[in-house]
C-alpha positions in Angstrom: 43.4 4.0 -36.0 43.2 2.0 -39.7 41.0 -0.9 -40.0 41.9 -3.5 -42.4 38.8 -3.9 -44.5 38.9 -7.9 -46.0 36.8 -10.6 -46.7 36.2 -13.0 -42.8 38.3 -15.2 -44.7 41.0 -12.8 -45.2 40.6 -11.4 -41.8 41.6 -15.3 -40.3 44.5 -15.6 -42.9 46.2 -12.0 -41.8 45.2 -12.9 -38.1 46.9 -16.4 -38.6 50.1 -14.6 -39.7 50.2 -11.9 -37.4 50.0 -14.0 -34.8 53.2 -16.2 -36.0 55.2 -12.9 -36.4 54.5 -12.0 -32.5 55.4 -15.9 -31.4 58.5 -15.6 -33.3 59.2 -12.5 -31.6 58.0 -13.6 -28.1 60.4 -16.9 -28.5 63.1 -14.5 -29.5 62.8 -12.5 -26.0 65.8 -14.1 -23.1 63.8 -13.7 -19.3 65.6 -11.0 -18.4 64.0 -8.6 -20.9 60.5 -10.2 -20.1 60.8 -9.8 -16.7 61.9 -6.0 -16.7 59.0 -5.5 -18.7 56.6 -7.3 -16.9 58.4 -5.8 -13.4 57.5 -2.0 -15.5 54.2 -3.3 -16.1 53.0 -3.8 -12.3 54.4 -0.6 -12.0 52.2 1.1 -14.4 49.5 -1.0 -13.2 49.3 -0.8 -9.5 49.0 3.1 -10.2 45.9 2.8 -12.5 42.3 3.5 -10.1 40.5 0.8 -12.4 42.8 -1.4 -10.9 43.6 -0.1 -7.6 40.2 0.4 -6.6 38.3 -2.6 -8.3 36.1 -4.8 -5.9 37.4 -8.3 -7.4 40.7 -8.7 -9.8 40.4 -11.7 -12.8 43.8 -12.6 -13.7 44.9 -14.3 -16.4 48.5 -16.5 -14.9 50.9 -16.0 -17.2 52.3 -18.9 -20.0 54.4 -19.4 -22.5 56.4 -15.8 -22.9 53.2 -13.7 -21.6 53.5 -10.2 -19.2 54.3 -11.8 -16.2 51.1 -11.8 -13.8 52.2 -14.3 -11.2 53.5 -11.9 -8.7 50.6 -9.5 -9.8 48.3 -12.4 -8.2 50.5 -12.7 -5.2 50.8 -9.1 -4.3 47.0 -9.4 -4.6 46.5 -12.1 -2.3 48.7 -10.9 0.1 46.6 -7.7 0.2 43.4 -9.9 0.8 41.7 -9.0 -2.4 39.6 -11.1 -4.4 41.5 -12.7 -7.3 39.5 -14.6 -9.4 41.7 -17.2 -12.1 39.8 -18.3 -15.5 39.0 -22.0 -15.9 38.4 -22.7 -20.1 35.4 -24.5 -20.6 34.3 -26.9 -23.4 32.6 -24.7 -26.3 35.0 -22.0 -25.5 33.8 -20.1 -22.5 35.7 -19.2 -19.2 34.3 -19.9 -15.9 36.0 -17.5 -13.1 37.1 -19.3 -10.3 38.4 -18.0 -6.9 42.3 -17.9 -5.9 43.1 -18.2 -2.5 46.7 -19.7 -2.7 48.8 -20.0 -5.7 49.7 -23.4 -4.9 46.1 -24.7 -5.7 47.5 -23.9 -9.5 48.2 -27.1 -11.3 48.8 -27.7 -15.6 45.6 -28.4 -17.5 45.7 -30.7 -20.9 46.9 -26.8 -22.6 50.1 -26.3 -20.2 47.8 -23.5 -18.7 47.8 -23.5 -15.0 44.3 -23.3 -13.6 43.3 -24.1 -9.3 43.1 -27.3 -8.7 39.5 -27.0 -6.7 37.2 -24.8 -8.9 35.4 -22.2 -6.9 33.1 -20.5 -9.6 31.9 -16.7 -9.2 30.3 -14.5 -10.8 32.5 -11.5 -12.2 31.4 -8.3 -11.0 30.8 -4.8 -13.1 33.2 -3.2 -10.1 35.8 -5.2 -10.6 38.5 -5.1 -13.6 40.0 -8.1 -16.0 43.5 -7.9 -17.0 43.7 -9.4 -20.7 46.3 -11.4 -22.2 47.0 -11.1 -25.9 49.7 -11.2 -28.6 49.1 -7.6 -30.4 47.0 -4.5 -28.9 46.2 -1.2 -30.5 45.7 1.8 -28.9 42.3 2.6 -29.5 41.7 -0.9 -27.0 41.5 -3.6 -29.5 43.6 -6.6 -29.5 44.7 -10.3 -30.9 44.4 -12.9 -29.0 45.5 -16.6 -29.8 42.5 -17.2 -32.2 39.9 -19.4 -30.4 37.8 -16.0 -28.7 37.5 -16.8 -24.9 38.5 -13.6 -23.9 36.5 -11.8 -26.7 33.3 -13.9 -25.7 33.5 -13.2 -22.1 34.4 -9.5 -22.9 31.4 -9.1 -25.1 29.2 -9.7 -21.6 31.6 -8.2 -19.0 30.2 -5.0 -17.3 33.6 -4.3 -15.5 37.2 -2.6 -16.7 39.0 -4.4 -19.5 43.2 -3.9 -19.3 45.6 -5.3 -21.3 49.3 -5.9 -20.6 51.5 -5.8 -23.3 55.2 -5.2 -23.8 55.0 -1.5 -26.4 56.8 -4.2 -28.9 53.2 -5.8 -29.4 51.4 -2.2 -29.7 50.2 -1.7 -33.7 48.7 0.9 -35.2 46.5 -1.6 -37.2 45.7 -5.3 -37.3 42.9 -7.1 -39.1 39.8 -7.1 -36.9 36.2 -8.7 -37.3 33.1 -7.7 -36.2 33.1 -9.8 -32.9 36.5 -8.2 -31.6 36.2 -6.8 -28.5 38.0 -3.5 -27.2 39.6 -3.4 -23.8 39.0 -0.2 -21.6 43.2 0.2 -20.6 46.3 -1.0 -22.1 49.2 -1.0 -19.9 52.8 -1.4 -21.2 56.2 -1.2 -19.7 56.3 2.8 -20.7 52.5 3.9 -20.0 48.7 3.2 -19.5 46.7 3.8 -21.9 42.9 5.1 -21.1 40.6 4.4 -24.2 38.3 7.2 -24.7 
């Protein structure tokens, strides 16, 4: 896969308008489309092992035009596996907390639902994260929404990394810096993807 090759300057401008292009596009999407993707998605998903097999699930819950993930959490719940929810923290980390009913999920200051009563635990290395993001690339990178929580926590995570994206969002480059981490899966409407 090409690499943009630009000054860390440059890198934030493309980033910047990258990232506008995909909202635009996302905005443009009705919910009938997102939600046949998203419905594809869980498909594709509940037949991955990473995911299928994984000790403890952290979930993103879906905002603002994202894969759909809410029924993802209750399938999980309903199963009795462990589901843990990020909680953002001041400086820009995440703290995992455990899910045990999606109506503990209330609007932070963001619009972002998070539980009501935190319950922090530690992720495990045989369990699997399933990342948001605006733009992915096959060989596991992706472009989040610019302030690196996800890249920060993936940087110390031992466990699977697996994006959901809609194929719409996969590129076959993107500007990347040097603190840009790469997921383990991608998992679209059409396939998974296994990065080697």
């Amino acid at each position: 896969m090409m690499r943009f090759m630009a000054t860390p300057s440059d890198i934030v401008a493309r980033k910047q308008a990258l990232r506008k292009e995909v909202r635009k596009w996302r905005r443009s999407l009705s919910d009938e489309e997102l939600q046949a993707g998203s419905a594809r998605i869980q498909e594709h998903l509940w037949g991955l092992e990473a995911f299928r097999v994984a000790s403890q699930v952290l979930c993103y819950v879906d905002v603002r035009g994202e894969v759909a993930t809410q029924p993802i959490i209750a399938r999980l719940l309903e199963a009795k596996r462990e589901v843990l929810v990020p909680v953002m923290q001041p400086g820009g980390g995440l703290l995992w907390s455990r899910l045990r009913d999606r109506n503990d999920l209330v609007e932070n200051e963001y619009g972002i639902l998070e539980p009501k009563t935190v319950v922090a635990v530690q992720p495990l290395a045989d369990g699997c994260c399933l990342v948001p993001g605006l733009v992915f690339m096959e060989d596991g990178h992706r472009l989040g929404y610019g302030k690196g929580y996800y890249d920060r926590f993936l940087a110390e995570y031992d466990g699977a990394g697996i994006g959901l994206c809609l194929e719409a969002q996969l590129r076959s480059a993107m500007p990347m810096g040097d603190y840009d981490q790469k997921l383990n899966f991608i998992t679209t409407e059409k396939k998974t993807i296994c990065v080697g």
